[in-house]
N, C-alpha and C positions, 0 to 999 in steps of 0.2 A: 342571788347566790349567797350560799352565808358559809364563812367556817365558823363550828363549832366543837370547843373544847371542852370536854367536861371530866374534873375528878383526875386529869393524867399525871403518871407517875412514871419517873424515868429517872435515869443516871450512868454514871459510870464503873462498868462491869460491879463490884456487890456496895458502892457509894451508892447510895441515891440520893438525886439532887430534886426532883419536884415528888412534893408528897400530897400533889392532887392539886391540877391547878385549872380552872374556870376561863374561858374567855370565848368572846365571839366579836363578828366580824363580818361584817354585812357588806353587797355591794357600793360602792357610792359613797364609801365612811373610811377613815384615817383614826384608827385605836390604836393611842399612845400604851404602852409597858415599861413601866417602869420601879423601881426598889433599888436596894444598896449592894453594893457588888458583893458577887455569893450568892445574891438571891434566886437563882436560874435563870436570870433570862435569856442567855446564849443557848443553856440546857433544853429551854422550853421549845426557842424558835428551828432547833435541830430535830428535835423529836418532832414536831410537825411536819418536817422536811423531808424525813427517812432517814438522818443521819445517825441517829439514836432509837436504839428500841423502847418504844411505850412496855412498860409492866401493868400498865396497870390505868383504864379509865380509857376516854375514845377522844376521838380526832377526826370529825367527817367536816367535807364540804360538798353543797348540795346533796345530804347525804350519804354522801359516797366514804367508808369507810378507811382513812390513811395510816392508821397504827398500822403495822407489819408490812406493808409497804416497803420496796424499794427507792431510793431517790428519784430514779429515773420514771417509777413509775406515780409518784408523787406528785413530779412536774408534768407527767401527759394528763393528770387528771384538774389540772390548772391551776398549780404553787409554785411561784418563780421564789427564789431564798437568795437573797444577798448577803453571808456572811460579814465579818468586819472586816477581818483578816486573810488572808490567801485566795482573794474572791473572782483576781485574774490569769493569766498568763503572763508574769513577768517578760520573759524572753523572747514572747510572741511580739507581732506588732499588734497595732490599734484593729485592723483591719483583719487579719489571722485568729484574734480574741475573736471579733464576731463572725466571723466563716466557722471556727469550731461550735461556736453556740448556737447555727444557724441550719448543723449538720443535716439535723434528723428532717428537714425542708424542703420541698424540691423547689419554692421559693426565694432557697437562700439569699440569693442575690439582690432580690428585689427588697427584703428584709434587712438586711447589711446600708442598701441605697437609702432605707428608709429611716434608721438611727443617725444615717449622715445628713441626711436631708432636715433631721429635727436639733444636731445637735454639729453645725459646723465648727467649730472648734474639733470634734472627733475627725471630720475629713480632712480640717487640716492637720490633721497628727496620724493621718492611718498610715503611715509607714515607717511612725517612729515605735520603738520597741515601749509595750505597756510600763515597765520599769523606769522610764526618761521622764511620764505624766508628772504632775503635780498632782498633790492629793486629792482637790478638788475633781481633777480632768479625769483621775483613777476610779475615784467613786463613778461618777459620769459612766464610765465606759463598764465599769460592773453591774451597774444596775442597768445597763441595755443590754448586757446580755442576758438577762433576765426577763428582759421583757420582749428578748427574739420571739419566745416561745409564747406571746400575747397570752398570760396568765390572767386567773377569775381574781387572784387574792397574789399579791407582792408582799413578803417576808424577808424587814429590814433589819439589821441588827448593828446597830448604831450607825449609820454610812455618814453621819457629818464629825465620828468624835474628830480633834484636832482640824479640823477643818477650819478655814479664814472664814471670819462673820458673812463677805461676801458670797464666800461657798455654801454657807449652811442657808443663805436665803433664797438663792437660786435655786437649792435642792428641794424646800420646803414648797415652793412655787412648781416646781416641775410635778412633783408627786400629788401636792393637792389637784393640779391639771387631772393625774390621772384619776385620784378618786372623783371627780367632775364627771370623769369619762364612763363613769361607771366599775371603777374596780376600787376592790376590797383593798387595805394596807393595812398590815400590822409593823408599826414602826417599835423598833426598841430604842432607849435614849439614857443616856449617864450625862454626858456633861452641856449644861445649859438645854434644858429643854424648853422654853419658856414659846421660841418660837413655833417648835415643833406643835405643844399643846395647841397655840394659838390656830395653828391649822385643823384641829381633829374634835372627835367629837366628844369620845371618852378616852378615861386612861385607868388601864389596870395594872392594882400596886402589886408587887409581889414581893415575900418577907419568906424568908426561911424557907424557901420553895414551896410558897403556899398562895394564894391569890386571897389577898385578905381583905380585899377593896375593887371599888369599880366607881370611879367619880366621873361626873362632867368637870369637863375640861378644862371650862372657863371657871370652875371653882375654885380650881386650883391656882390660878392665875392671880386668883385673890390675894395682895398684897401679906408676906409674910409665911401662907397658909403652904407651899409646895415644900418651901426647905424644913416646915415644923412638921409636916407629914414624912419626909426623909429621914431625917433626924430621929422622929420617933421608931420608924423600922431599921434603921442603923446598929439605936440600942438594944431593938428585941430580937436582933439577927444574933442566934448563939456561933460562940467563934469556931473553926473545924476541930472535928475530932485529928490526932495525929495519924489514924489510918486512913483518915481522907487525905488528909494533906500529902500522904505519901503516893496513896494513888492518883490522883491527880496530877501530881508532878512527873507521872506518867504517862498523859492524857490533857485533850486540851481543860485548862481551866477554866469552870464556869465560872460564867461573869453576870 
């Protein structure tokens, strides 16, 4: 199973933030996304999800065509999306979070037993409210319920930024498990991706909402060579027009 992106162009309402971006994503593989804030990657991993409409260029996995797309219909056809931000139920408890994510199941139960069964720490907190987590325990429980819906391809969008070193290795070890298991990961990363790389196969840069690169992994790794490839799309990223800046600040901003 492979998602495949090619040439997609998206934004917010008459902003456009990707002006045609490339990538894929094969079973059994962890492809890093990475560029300077601004560059779309929040933009990118939305519009694959249904949260954003593609203008322009396609988005299939195993074929199956996801621009115009629904969300919901996004994730039946096997894309689980873990945003950065607003990616649980606050209010809800641990256990609540995954009964709602577990809705559309006649399993649910057995599905709910099964994230507690892999990740105790969650069973010991299923009756504390998602809000009380630590960030690490928060990430944890967003990205299961992403994976209630046992997706082909997991769509990450930063889940370790702020995260303690101990969290962000635990996360890298749980996710590479799953690409082991056979499934697809498109991880996105800003701050310290060194470990993440270490886990994956490739990573694609993106600059001005364009995919201007596609390296191995371990190239990058190469002393020196990750912050001067940064660094150089930092410079070539032009800064927003003031009619962006305005619409955005009415909308989430791309990062």
């Amino acid at each position: 199973m492979q998602l495949e992106v090619a040439g997609l162009i998206s934004g917010y309402g008459k902003v456009t933030v990707l002006h045609g971006v490339d990538l894929k994503a094969s079973s059994g593989e962890i492809v890093v996304v990475l560029g300077p804030n601004g560059a779309g990657k929040t933009t990118l991993m939305k519009t694959i999800a249904g949260h954003l409409p593609a203008t322009g260029g396609t988005a299939t996995l195993g074929g199956h065509h996801l621009a115009g797309l629904a969300p919901q219909q996004v994730a039946r056809l096997g894309v689980g999306y873990v945003p950065q931000d607003h990616n649980v139920f606050r209010e809800l408890t641990v256990r609540d979070n995954l009964r709602v994510a577990s809705l559309a199941f006649p399993d649910a139960a057995q599905r709910t037993d099964g994230v507690f069964d892999r990740f105790p720490i969650l069973a010991e907190r299923a009756s504390q409210r998602a809000a009380t987590l630590s960030g690490g325990e928060r990430q944890t429980l967003a990205v299961s319920c992403a994976l209630i819906a046992e997706p082909k391809v997991l769509l990450l969008d930063e889940p370790t930024a702020g995260l303690a070193p101990l969290f962000v290795g635990q996360m890298v070890r749980w996710v590479s498990s799953l690409a082991a298991e056979g499934m697809a990961v498109v991880w996105v990363v800003e701050q310290s991706p060194e470990k993440i790389l270490a886990a994956s196969a490739r990573a694609c840069l993106l600059e001005g909402g364009r995919s201007t690169a596609e390296l191995d992994s371990g190239e990058l790794l190469a002393p020196g060579h990750l912050q001067e490839l940064l660094l150089e799309g930092r410079d070539k990223t032009p800064p927003p027009r003031p009619s962006d800046t305005e619409t955005t600040s009415r909308a989430e901003k791309p990062t």
